[in-house]
Each structure stands twice: as C-alpha cells, then as structure tokens.
C-alpha positions, -999 to 999 in steps of 0.1 A, spaced: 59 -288 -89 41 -319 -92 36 -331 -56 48 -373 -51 44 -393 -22 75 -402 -20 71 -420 13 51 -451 -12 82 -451 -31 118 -471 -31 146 -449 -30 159 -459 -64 126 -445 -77 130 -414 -60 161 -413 -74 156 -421 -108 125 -395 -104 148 -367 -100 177 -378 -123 209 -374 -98 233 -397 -91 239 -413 -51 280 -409 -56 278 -376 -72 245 -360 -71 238 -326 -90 258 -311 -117 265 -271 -114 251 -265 -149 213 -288 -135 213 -271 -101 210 -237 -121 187 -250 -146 165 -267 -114 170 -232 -98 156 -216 -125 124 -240 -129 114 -246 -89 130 -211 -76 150 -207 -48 145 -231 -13 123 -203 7 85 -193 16 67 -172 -7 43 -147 4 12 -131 -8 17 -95 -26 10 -66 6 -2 -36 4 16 -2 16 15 5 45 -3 38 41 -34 19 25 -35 -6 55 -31 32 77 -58 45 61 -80 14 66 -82 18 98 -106 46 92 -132 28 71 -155 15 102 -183 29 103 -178 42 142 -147 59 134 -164 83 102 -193 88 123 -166 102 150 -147 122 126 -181 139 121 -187 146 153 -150 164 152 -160 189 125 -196 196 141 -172 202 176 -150 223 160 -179 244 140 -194 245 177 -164 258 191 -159 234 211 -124 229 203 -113 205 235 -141 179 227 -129 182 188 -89 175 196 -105 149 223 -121 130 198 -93 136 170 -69 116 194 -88 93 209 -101 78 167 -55 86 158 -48 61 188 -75 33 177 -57 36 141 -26 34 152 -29 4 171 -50 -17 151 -17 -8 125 2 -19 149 -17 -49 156 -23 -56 119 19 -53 114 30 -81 140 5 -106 131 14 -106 97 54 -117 111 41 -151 107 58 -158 78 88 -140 84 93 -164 114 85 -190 89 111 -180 65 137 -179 86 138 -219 89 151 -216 51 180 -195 68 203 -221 69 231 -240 52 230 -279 41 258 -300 30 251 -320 -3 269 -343 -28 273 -321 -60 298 -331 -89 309 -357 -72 320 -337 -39 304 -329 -4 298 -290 -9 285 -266 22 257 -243 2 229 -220 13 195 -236 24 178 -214 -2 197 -228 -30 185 -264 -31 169 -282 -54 150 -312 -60 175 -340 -67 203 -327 -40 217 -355 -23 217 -344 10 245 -356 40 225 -358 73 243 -360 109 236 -355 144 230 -323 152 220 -310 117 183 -289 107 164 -298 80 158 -271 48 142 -294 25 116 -325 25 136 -352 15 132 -391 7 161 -412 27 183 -433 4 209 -446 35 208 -443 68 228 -452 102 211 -454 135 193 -417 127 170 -405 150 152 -371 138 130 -350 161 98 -338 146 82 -326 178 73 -292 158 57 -306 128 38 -338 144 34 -328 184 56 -362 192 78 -360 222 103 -387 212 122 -389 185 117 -414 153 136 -437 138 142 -434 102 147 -461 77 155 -460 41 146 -494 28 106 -496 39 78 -480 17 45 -469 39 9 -466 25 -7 -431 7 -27 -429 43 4 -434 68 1 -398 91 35 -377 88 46 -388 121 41 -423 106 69 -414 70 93 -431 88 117 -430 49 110 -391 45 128 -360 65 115 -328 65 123 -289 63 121 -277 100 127 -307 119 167 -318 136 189 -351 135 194 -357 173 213 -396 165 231 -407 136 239 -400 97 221 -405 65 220 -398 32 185 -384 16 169 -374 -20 158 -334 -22 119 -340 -34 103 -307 -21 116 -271 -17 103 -243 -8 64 -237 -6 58 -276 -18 75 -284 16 53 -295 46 61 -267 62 53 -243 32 19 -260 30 14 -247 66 28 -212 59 2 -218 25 -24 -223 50 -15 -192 76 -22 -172 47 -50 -188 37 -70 -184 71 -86 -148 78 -91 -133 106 -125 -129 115 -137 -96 137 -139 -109 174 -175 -107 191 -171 -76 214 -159 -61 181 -190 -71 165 -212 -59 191 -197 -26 195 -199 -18 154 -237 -31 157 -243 -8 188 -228 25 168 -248 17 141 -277 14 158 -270 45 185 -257 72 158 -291 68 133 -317 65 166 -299 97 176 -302 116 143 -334 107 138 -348 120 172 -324 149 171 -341 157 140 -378 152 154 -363 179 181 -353 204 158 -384 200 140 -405 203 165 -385 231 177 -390 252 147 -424 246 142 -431 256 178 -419 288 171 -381 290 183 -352 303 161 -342 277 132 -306 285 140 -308 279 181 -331 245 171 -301 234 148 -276 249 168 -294 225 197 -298 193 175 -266 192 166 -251 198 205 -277 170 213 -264 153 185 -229 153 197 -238 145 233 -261 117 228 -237 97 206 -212 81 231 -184 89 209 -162 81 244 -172 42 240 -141 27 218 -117 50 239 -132 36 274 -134 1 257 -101 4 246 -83 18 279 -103 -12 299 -86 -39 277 -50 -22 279 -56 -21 317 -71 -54 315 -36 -67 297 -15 -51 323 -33 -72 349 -29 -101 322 12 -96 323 11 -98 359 -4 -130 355 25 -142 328 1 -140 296 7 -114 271 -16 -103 248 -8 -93 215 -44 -79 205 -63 -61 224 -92 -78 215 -80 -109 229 -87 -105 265 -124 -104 258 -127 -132 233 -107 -153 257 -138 -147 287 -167 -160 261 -144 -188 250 -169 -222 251 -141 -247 238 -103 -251 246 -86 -272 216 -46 -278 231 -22 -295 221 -6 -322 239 32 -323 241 47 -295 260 10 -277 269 -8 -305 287 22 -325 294 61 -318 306 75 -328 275 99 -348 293 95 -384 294 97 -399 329 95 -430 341 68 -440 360 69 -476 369 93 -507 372 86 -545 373 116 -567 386 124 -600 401 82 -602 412 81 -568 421 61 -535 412 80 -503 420 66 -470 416 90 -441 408 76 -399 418 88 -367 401 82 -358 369 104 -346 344 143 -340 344 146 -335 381 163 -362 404 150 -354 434 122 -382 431 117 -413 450 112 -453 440 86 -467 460 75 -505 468 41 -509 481 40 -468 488 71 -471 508 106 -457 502 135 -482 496 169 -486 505 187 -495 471 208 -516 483 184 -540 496 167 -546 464 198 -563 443 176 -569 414 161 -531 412 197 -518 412 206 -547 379 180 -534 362 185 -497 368 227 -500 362 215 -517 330 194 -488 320 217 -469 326 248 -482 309 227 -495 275 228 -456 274 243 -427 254 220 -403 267 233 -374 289 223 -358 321 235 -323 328 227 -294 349 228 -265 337 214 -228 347 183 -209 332 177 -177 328 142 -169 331 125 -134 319 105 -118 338 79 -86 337 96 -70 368 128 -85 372 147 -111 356 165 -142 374 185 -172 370 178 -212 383 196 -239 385 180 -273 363 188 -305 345 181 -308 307 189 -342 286 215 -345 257 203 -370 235 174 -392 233 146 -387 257 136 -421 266 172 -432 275 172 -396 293 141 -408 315 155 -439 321 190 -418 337 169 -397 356 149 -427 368 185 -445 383 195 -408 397 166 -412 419 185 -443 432 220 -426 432 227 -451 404 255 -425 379 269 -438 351 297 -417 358 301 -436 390 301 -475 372 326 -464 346 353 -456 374 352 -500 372 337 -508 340 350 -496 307 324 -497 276 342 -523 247 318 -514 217 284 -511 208 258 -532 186 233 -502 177 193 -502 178 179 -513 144 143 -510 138 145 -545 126 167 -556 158 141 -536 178 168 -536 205 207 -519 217 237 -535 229 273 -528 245 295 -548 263 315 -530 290 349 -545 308 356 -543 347 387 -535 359 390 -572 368 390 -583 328 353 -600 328 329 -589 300 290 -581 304 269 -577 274 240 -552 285 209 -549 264 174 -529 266 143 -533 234 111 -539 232 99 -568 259 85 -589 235 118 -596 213 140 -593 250 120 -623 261 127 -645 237 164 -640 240 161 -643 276 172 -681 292 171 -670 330 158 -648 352 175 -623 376 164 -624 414 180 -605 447 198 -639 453 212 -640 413 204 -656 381 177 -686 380 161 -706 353 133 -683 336 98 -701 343 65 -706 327 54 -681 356 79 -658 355 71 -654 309 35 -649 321 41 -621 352 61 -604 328 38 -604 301 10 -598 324 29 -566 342 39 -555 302 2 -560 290 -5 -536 320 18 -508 316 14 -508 278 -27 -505 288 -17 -475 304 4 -457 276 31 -464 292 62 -470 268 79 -502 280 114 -508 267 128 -544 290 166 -550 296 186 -578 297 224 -589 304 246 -621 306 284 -630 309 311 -632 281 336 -654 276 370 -628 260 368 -644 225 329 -632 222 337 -600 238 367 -597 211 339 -604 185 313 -594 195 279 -595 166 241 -606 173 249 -640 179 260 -632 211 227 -615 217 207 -649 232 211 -666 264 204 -639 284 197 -631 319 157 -611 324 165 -583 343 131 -564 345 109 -540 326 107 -499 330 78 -482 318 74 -446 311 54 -417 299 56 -379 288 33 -371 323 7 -342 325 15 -310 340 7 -311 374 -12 -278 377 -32 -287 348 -56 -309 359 -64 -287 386 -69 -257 356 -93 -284 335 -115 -289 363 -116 -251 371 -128 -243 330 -152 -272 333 -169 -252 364 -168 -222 340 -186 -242 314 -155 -245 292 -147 -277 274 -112 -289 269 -104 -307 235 -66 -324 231 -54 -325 199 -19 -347 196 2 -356 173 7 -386 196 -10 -422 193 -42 -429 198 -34 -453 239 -13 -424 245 -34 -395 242 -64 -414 259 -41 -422 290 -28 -386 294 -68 -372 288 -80 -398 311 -58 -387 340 -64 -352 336 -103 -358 332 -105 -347 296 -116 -383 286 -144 -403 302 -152 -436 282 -187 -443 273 -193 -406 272 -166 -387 248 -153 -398 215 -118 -399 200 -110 -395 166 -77 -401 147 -66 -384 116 -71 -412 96 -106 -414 107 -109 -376 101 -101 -377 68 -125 -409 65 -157 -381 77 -174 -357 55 -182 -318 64 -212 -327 76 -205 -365 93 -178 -343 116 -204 -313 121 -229 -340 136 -204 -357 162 -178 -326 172 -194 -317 199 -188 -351 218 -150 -359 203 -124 -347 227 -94 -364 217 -78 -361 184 -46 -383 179 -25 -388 148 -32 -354 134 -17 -331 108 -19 -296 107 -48 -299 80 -63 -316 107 -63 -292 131 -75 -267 108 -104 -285 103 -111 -291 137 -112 -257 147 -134 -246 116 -157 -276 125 -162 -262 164 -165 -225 152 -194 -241 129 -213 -254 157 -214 -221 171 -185 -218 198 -153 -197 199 -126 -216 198 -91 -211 217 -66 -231 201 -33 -239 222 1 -249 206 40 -246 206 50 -262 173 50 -252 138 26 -273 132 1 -252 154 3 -219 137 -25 -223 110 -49 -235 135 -40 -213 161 -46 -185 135 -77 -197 127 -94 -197 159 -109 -173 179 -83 -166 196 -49 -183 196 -25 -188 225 12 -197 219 36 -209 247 61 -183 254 93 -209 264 87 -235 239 71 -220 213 80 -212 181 81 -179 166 59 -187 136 31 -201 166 36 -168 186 33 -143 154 3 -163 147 -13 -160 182 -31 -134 200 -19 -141 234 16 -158 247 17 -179 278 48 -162 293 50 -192 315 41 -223 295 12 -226 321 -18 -238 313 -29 -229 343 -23 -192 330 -52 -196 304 -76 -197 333 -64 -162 348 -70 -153 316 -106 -162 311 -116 -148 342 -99 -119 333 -117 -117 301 -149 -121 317 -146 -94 343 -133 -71 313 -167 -78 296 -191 -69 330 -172 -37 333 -181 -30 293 -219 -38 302 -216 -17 335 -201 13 313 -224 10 281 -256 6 311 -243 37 322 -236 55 290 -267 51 274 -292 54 302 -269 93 304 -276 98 271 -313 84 263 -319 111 297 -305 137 277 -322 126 243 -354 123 261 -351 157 282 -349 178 249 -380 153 233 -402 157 253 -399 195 264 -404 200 228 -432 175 227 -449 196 255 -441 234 240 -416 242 270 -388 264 264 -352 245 261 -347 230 292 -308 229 285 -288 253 260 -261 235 236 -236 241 254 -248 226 286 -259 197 265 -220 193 257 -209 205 288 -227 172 304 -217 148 280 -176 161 291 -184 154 325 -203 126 323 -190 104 295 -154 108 310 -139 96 344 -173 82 363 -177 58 328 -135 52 328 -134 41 365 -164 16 357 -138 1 336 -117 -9 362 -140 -22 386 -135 -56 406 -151 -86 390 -175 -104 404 -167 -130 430 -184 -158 407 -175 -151 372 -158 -183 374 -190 -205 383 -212 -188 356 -212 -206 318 -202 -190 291 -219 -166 276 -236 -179 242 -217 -164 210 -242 -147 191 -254 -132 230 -265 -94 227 -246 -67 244 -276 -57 258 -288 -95 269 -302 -107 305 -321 -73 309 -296 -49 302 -317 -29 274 -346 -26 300 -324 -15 325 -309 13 302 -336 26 292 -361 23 324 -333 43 336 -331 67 307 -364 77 312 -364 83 348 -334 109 340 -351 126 316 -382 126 336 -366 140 368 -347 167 345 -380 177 332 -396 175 362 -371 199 380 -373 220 352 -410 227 349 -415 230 390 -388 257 393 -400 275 358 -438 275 365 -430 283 403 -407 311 402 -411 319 364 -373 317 364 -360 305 333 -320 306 341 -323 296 376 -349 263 357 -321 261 335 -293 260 361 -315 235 382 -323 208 351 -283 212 339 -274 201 384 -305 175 380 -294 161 348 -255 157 364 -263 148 391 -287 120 384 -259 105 364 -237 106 393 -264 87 415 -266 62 384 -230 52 381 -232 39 413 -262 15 404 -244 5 374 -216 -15 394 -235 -46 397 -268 -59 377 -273 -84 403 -267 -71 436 -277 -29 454 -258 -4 458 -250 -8 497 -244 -45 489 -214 -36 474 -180 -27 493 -177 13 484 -140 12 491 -133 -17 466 -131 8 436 -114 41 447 -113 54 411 -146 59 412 -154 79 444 -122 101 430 -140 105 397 -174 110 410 -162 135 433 -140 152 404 -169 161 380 -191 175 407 -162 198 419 -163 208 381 -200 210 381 -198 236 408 -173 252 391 -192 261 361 -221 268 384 -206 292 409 -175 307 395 -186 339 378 -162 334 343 -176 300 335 -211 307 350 -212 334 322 -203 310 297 -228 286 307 -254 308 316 -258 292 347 -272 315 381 -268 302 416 -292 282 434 -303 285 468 -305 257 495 -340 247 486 -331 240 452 -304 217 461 -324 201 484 -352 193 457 -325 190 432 -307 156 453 -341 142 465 -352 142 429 -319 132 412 -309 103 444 -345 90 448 -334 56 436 -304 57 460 -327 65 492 -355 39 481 -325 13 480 -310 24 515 -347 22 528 -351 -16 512 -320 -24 527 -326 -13 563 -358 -30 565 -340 -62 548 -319 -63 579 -341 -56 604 -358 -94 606 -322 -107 611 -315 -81 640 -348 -90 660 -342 -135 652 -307 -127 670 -323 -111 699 -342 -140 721 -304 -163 709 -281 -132 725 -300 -135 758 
C-alpha cells in the first residue's frame, strides 16, 4: 500500500483519498473487496524453518563436530564414560541454544497480539463492533475513553481526546489530538498531533478518525518490519571461544601427529604410536571448555535472579561485563514515570514540594522549612484550585509483586486519568487538601473543557451557601492575560507591573528547568453567569499562582550512573521526550555536562549522514525527539565505533533497537512483551540500579573464564609437551593412552568447574572496560599459559627420566610421571585464581568448591594408584616415600618459592613494628 502522510493532509482529503463516507463509512460489499486487496489488520512474518533444521543447526559450529569426533575416537578407545560425557555435554548446548533461538523469535507473536482486539466503526450507515484484524483502510473509526488503537488512523472529529502514546514515542503525558490542523513531512510522531495509531489508548474523550494503515504499513508494523530485519550477531565470548577451538583442535593434531611420527620412526609399534596420538589427541583438546563455560554462566544467572535480572541468553551475562556504552531510554528507566510536582510560586513566594511520584507522604517546604497550611492562605487557593479544575483521580490500591522466592502484596496509590492533573492531586495531598473533602461544601455546576486553541480548563462549582466560583488552570502565558488581580494571604489585590514581571520571571525559571508549568486562576460569579456560563466569563480573574512539575529521575539511578562511569561505562539517554526536558533530567543525573557532551534531536538525525553521525557519536549523549528508526541507528552507529552497546527500554517502540544491540535489557513491570521477547535480559525490578549488579556480575563471570582456560591449557600444553619431547629425545612413553585420558578426567573436570565459581575480584568495578576486539588471552595470559605449560611438561619429564635412568624402572617411571603430571595440575589450579595477586594472598576459605574438588581428584588419583583392580588397569605400581617426596617438591616448587617470597615480604614489616611496640 502506497504509504501517505496523512498527518500534511486535511481530513476531507483523507477522506476523499479512501472513498468512505463520514455518516456511513464502508459498504459490506468494499470492506471485502479492501480485505481482499490490503489483507487482514495483523503482522506478517517472515517464512520459518522447522524446527528440526533449526535443531540440527545447532550442530554446525565448528567446536561442536570437532567434539562429536572426539566421541567416536572415545568410544573406539573404549573409553565409554568420556564418550557418553561428551555426547551430553554437545545434546545440552543444542538444546539450549534451541531453546534460546525459540523465545527470541516470540517477538512478533507479542507483536501480534496488539491486532487482538475489536474496534467499533461506522459501516452502512451503522456503528458495528468488528474484529481488529478485519479493518480496512477507509473505516471510520468511533474513538472513546478507554479504547486501544488497531489501526493508524487520520482524525476527522474530535472532543477533548487525550491519547497515550507512551509506548510508541517514550512520552509520559498524554497528547492532545486535533482534527482540523495539518503538521509538516518532518513533524516527529510524538509531534502528529491529527493521526492515532495501532498500539497506543484514549485515556480522555471521543473522536471520530479515517483507517489509512493496517496491518504491516502501521507504525507499529514498521517496527515489527524492523525486529525482523536486525540479526543477531554472535556475542564476543562466543567469538572468542569458536576462535580458541579452532585454533587449539589443529595445533593439537598437528603436534599429535609430529608424536606419532616421531614415535614410529623411532622404532615403537605404529599401532601403540596411533593408539597414543589419538589418546593425546583426546586429552589435549579441552573438549570440557563449552560445558564449564556454560555451567559458569547458568550459575552466574542464578546469582543474576537473586539480584532481580533475568537473563534470557546465556550469553548475556558476559556481554553485559564488556559493555562500553549504556543507551536507555527515558520515561519509566531513568525516570518514575510519574509526573510530580516539584515547585510552586504564590503570592511572592517559592515553595518547594519532596517525594516523588504517586505517594502522599511528601512535604511543601518554604525556605527548606515545613509549613503549616493554614498559615499560608494563598498556597491553600492555589492548591484547592488545582485540585478542583480536576478530573483526575487518586486511588490506593494493592500490588502484588512477584518474586524469585516468595511472592507478596503492598499497599500504593496509582492515578486514573491524566497525569499532570494526577501530580497536581498528589501535590495538595501533601497539604491534606482532598477534593473529596471540598465537595462535602462545594458542588461542581459544569465544565468549559481544555481546547488546544483555549490552551486552558474551566468549571464553576456552587457552595452550599448559593455563591458560584469559576476555577481555571492553562498555560501562564494565556492565564495572565485574563488575570485583573492578584491573590495574597490577606485576599484579592490589584495585579501589578511587579507582580506580571515575578511571575514571568519565576515561569521563565521553572520552564528553564523543564519543569511543565500550568498557572491557575479563579474569580466570583454573579447566578446569571453561572446559569450561562461560556468563555466570556473566562476574564477578570483573580492570579492565584503557578505549579511546576516534572516526570523526576529515579532516585537510585544517579547513584548507578556514577557507579558505571567509575567502570568506564558511558550512559546515553535516548527519549522520546523534548529536547529542555531530556537535558534537565540528564543534567541532574550527571549524564549531561554542557560544553562537553552534545544532544541531538531526531530531526537533526535525520539531517546527518552515515558518516557526519559516525564522526560526532561518541560525544552526543542525549537524543530527544526520536523514532524508533532512530534508535536503530543509534545503536548501529555506537556498535560502528567499536563498542557493545546495551540498549534499555520498556515500550514498543524499544524492541528493534533493543534487538539490535549487544545485548538488550527490557523492564520486567513496565515493559512490554514485544520489548522483553526482544531482549536478552529483564530487569525484574524496573531498577536501573539492577544493570550495575549485572555488569559486575558479568565481569567476574569473564575472570573465572580466563582463570579456567589459564588452567586448562597450561594442563594440556604439559601433556602435549610431555609426549613431544620424550619422543624428541628417544625415551620410551612417559605416559600410556590411557593415563593420558585418565588425567584429562581428572583434571579437566571439578578443579576447572570450581574455578568457575570463584569470588570476583574486589575491584572489578574500578577497572574500564575491556576493549571489544580484546584477546581471550590478552594482558599476559598466553605467556602465562604456556610458561606454565612447559614447566609441567618439564617436571613430568624430568620425574620421569630420574626415576627410569636411576632405578631402570619403567612402571614405577611411569607411575611417578602419571602422580607428577596430576599433581602439578593440582598445584597450578591454585595459581590460576588470581593473575594479579599469589597464592597466599588469597583467602583459601573464600572458594570451598575448590579445596573439595582438589581434594576429590587426588583421592581418585590414589585410587587408581593403590587399589589393585584399577592399578591393573592403569598399569600403575606403588611408590615409596622417596618418590612422593621428589614427586611434590618437583610438582609444588612454584607453591614453596611463592610461600618463601611471601615470608620474606613480611618480614621488613614485622622488624619496622618492633622499636613502635616498645
């Protein structure tokens, strides 16, 4: 369908466009014809494949064939545990990338479900109740309060309608919507004031509007367009791990193969060479990595839940830790979504009002000082005006809130109606000012409704004593000019040159500040013009102040802001909202510095080219006036530049962008379910706040990966190099193939699984990020690994050769180099907790799982050494106490030279205490 932009054109031409009539709309016969031309009012989605091909995919990486190898060489070995082992470990990473794969792709179906609705239109001349998914283009729709939007529609008539589009533009407050104004082609969607759209609710009001979009040609189809449109890019541990086993699995063959060459041409039996090459094989690829990767992320999210966020891909928890850029969206994430009113000027006076959001229990202050309300006559006007120029409602009502352990219920207030008159309620609850309470003596007579043109509200309300008040609140500018006196503690006086100038003056300020600033205003009425009552009565009125308010920040976000800025993280907002407003809210939370950031609106966004946004990204962060488009290119401009973008959101309009990013996080209360299919993690609590637990998370997750592949590979380049080099020399085998397995059980298993849950540093939260395109095996790691590697397979050897030449003992050299090897590794995993800081530096006691596992697999080390059944298997012979004494010094040299290092570290600080302890 040709797309129009309706919101440039008159309502006649809409419709004349769509040939329907405003008295009796569509004919049956055209809305089946228009059926069969635009199809029916729903999403369409992209053609899937079955689910056995998207099973099966999850067996193409390159990892998971070379593991499925290594099950069949297991199985041809005999080695039937390490076969079924392996078997499992590659059915579980399938099945939960399937899994994973599954629930993101609910996206759409949360989409679609907005379509699920009915809508009543004018058809053959009657108002008719029909399915959402039948309209067409050309429906005359009948809008009142209450009602959800199906379709994008151009207004034709409407009555005081207020529509909330919080989803689709990120605005808090409702908008007026007119039928009689056209906008230009570059007005923002928050800014097609003459336009509804599919998605959004009528919270004031009735209306009549023109069908123009159905369907995918919606605003929210062309997001659902653009969810399907993003891919989803493999995360960075993900990369790193698939480079790792690439490069691991062929430097493994190919010295494996140098081993069994050597081997052979040595003399020794070309089946117990290849017999030995492929046990090395087997062994030296860490074929336990994606299982121990994958068991430290599900542990990682069970700390995550405990901490309200839940992650929906695994994945998630480590992008989240190397995450240089937060991109979140305004309403409800930084803020409360609840407007509040935050200062009042009246009768020369500056009050400031505390709390935040829909609770009462807030104060009104004067010069940072509580009041008594009934000292301050002209507060309480002004406040009983507010709140009777009013059809807003307070209530208290009682959550129930979810939780991970236990679930529970609390006791809250919530607004019915329009936000702004909600804040201005709450505001005079603060001073025990109910509207309940007035209308026990005053009785409301009628109403003169807010007009976008009027740019103000009226009623007049009757005490029990028969005299008539006219009450009115709008924008300052058009209250002053109505206004003839001014309202003091003592009563009415003549309105001043002085008084016009403090007011504008205190307006000028509180606009400054974002602060939305509606005045109100009241005089007498004689009975005749409160019989009567029209705009004409609307002048000679009596100033009675000015209330300012604001959707305020969360108040535990500013506090999470400054704790990612210490972790190098920048924070981008990206609103909905205009321009004043966003800067105030960024200001106060310290998102915004001038002179040093940039903000950019949409309509400047769309102004820059690729590369004009490429070349100032990097200092913009605030983005106000933004579409959904937008924030799709934001994202893809940041991830351009080289960071990994989080993207935060609740709305529908979030969901492309928050698919797009690196990772996506959805709020779990006020989200929608199209942003939390879309997302890879869900803020349980709504907290910002949350995000940071989750970053630290994510970077301890990522040390314990580095402590476990140190430890992996430094094992297995010992056991690689053990085999090398006693073929290099011409000794006999120093370890038979099923040793060489036998280590690689007890080694690769519980000492590398506890690593994975070790305690994070103290100061992961005061480090930067790491840089994107970082190396696994950055910052010293590789020499690490493989300084260590050799010292393993040089010890082995070592033990080896003394105890052979020596004793000319080939099973008892044997028995010692399989202990040395094990036991080395058992000294190592120790080392391997920290890169920065020794062994004895480190609290022992602070991972348990560890001693338990280190002690485990030397209890089955013994076993296979000293009980006669498995000794025979292994061909292993006791030792005597002599070689276990050699076989510790050699394997725990490291371990004594650090105790020694430490002792004589300490020692300075002992005798500088002495001469102070005297």
């Amino acid at each position: 369908m040709d797309r129009k932009k309706w919101y440039t054109r008159t309502s006649e031409e809409a419709v004349q466009f769509w040939q329907t009539s405003f008295t009796d709309g569509l004919s049956s016969a055209e809305v089946k014809t228009r059926l069969e031309k635009f199809g029916c009012n729903e999403l369409a989605e992209k053609e899937k494949p079955a689910w056995w091909k998207r099973f099966l995919a999850q067996f193409q990486d390159f990892m998971v064939l070379v593991l499925l190898g290594a099950t069949l060489i297991s199985a041809f070995l005999g080695e039937y545990a390490d076969a079924i082992t392996i078997l499992v470990i590659v059915l579980m990473n399938a099945v939960l990338g399937f899994i994973q794969e599954y629930r993101a792709e609910q996206s759409l179906a949360a989409l679609k479900k907005l379509a699920s609705l009915t809508a009543r239109v004018v058809r053959n001349g009657m108002v008719q109740q029909v399915p959402a998914r039948e309209l067409v283009p050309g429906d005359i729709l009948v809008l009142e309060a209450g009602d959800k939007l199906s379709a994008d529609g151009r207004l034709i008539d409407v009555h005081n309608m207020e529509v909330e589009e919080a989803a689709l533009t990120g605005e808090s407050t409702s908008v007026r919507k007119v039928a009689d104004r056209k906008f230009s082609e570059d007005a923002p969607l928050g800014d097609r004031k003459n336009m509804v759209f599919s998605g959004t609710n009528v919270v004031r009001g009735r209306g009549r509007a023109v069908v123009c979009a159905t369907g995918m040609a919606t605003e929210v189809g062309h997001i659902a367009d653009m969810i399907q449109a993003t891919t989803e890019e493999t995360t960075p541990l993900e990369r790193r791990l698939e480079h790792l086993g690439k490069w691991l699995v062929w430097a493994c063959l190919v010295i494996c193969l140098i081993v069994v060459i050597t081997g052979v041409v040595r003399g020794e039996s070309v089946f117990l060479m290849c017999m030995a090459g492929i046990s090395l094989a087997v062994a030296a690829i860490p074929e336990g990595l994606p299982a121990i990767v994958t068991v430290a992320l599900a542990l990682g999210v069970q700390r995550m839940i405990k901490q309200h966020a839940i992650i929906r891909k695994l994945p998630a928890v480590e992008t989240l830790g190397c995450t240089t850029v937060i991109c979140s969206d305004k309403t409800g994430t930084l803020t409360q979504n609840a407007m509040t009113v935050r200062q009042i000027f009246t009768d020369g006076n500056h009050y400031e009002v505390t709390g935040s959001g829909y609770d009462i229990k807030g104060s009104i202050l004067l010069n940072q000082q509580p009041l008594d309300i009934n000292k301050n006559k002209a507060l309480q006007q002004c406040l009983t005006i507010g709140v009777l120029c009013n059809n807003s409602i307070l209530k208290q009502n009682t959550i129930a809130i979810t939780g991970v352990w236990r679930n529970k219920t609390e006791t809250g207030w919530c607004i019915e109606g329009d936000p702004t008159e909600g804040a201005i309620i709450v505001a005079a609850g603060k001073a025990a000012i109910w509207q309940s309470e007035i209308e026990k003596v005053q009785e409301r007579v009628t109403e003169i409704p807010f007009e976008s043109e009027r740019r103000r509200m009226s009623v007049v309300y009757r005490d029990t004593n028969g005299n008539n008040t006219l009450y009115v609140k709008g924008a300052p500018d058009v209250i002053l000019e109505l206004c003839r006196y001014y309202h003091t503690d003592a009563g009415p006086t003549t309105i001043t040159k002085n008084h016009i100038a403090q007011i504008n003056s205190m307006n000028e300020q509180m606009t400054s500040g974002a602060l939305r600033v509606l005045a109100v205003a009241y005089r007498r009425l004689t009975p005749a013009q409160a019989q009567n009552p029209d705009e004409a009565i609307e002048n000679d009125l009596v100033f009675a102040g000015i209330i300012g308010m604001i959707d305020p920040p969360r108040e535990e976000v500013k506090i999470s802001i400054a704790l990612c800025r210490d972790a190098g993280i920048k924070t981008v907002m990206i609103t909905g909202d205009h321009k004043n407003t966003a800067i105030a809210i960024a200001q106060e939370l310290n998102i915004y510095k001038e002179n040093q950031h940039m903000t950019l609106t949409g309509k400047e966004l769309d102004a820059l080219s690729e590369p004009e946004l490429d070349a100032i990204v990097n200092r913009v962060t605030v983005y106000a006036r933004v579409s959904p488009a937008h924030k799709l290119r934001i994202v893809r401009a940041l991830k351009r530049q080289g960071h990994i973008v989080a993207m935060t959101g609740d709305g529908i309009n979030d969901a492309p962008a928050i698919k797009e990013a690196d990772i996506g996080v959805a709020m779990g209360i006020t989200g929608t379910d199209v942003t939390k299919e879309a997302s890879a993690m869900v803020l349980a609590d709504d907290n910002f706040a949350t995000i940071v637990a989750a970053v630290k998370e994510g970077r301890g997750i990522y040390e314990n990966i580095r402590k476990f592949i140190r430890y992996l590979l430094a094992c297995n380049i010992g056991e690689v190099l053990t085999m090398f080099l006693a073929a290099l020399f011409g000794l006999p085998m120093p370890l038979l193939p099923v040793q060489i397995l036998w280590v690689n059980l007890v080694t690769d298993g519980l000492p590398a699984m506890a690593l994975g849950v070790d305690p994070s540093s103290p100061n992961v939260m005061q480090r930067p990020p790491r840089h994107p395109g970082e190396s696994v095996f950055s910052r010293g790691l590789s020499q690490k690994i493989i300084g260590r590697g050799i010292q393993i397979g040089l010890s082995t050897l070592f033990v080896f050769s003394m105890i052979y030449y020596m004793q000319d003992d080939l099973a008892a050299a044997r028995t010692a180099a399989f202990a040395t090897l094990v036991y080395c590794q058992m000294f190592h995993v120790f080392d391997c907790r920290s890169e920065m800081a020794t062994i004895f530096e480190l609290k022992f006691m602070t991972n348990r799982y560890l001693l338990a596992a280190v002690a485990f697999s030397s209890i089955m080390q013994l076993s296979v050494m000293y009980i006669p059944f498995l000794s025979a298997i292994f061909s292993t012979v006791p030792l005597s106490v002599g070689h276990w004494l050699f076989i510790l010094i050699v394997s725990g040299w490291t371990l004594i030279v650090s105790a020694c290092k430490q002792i004589f570290k300490r020692r300075p600080a002992r005798r500088a205490t002495i001469p102070q302890s005297r």
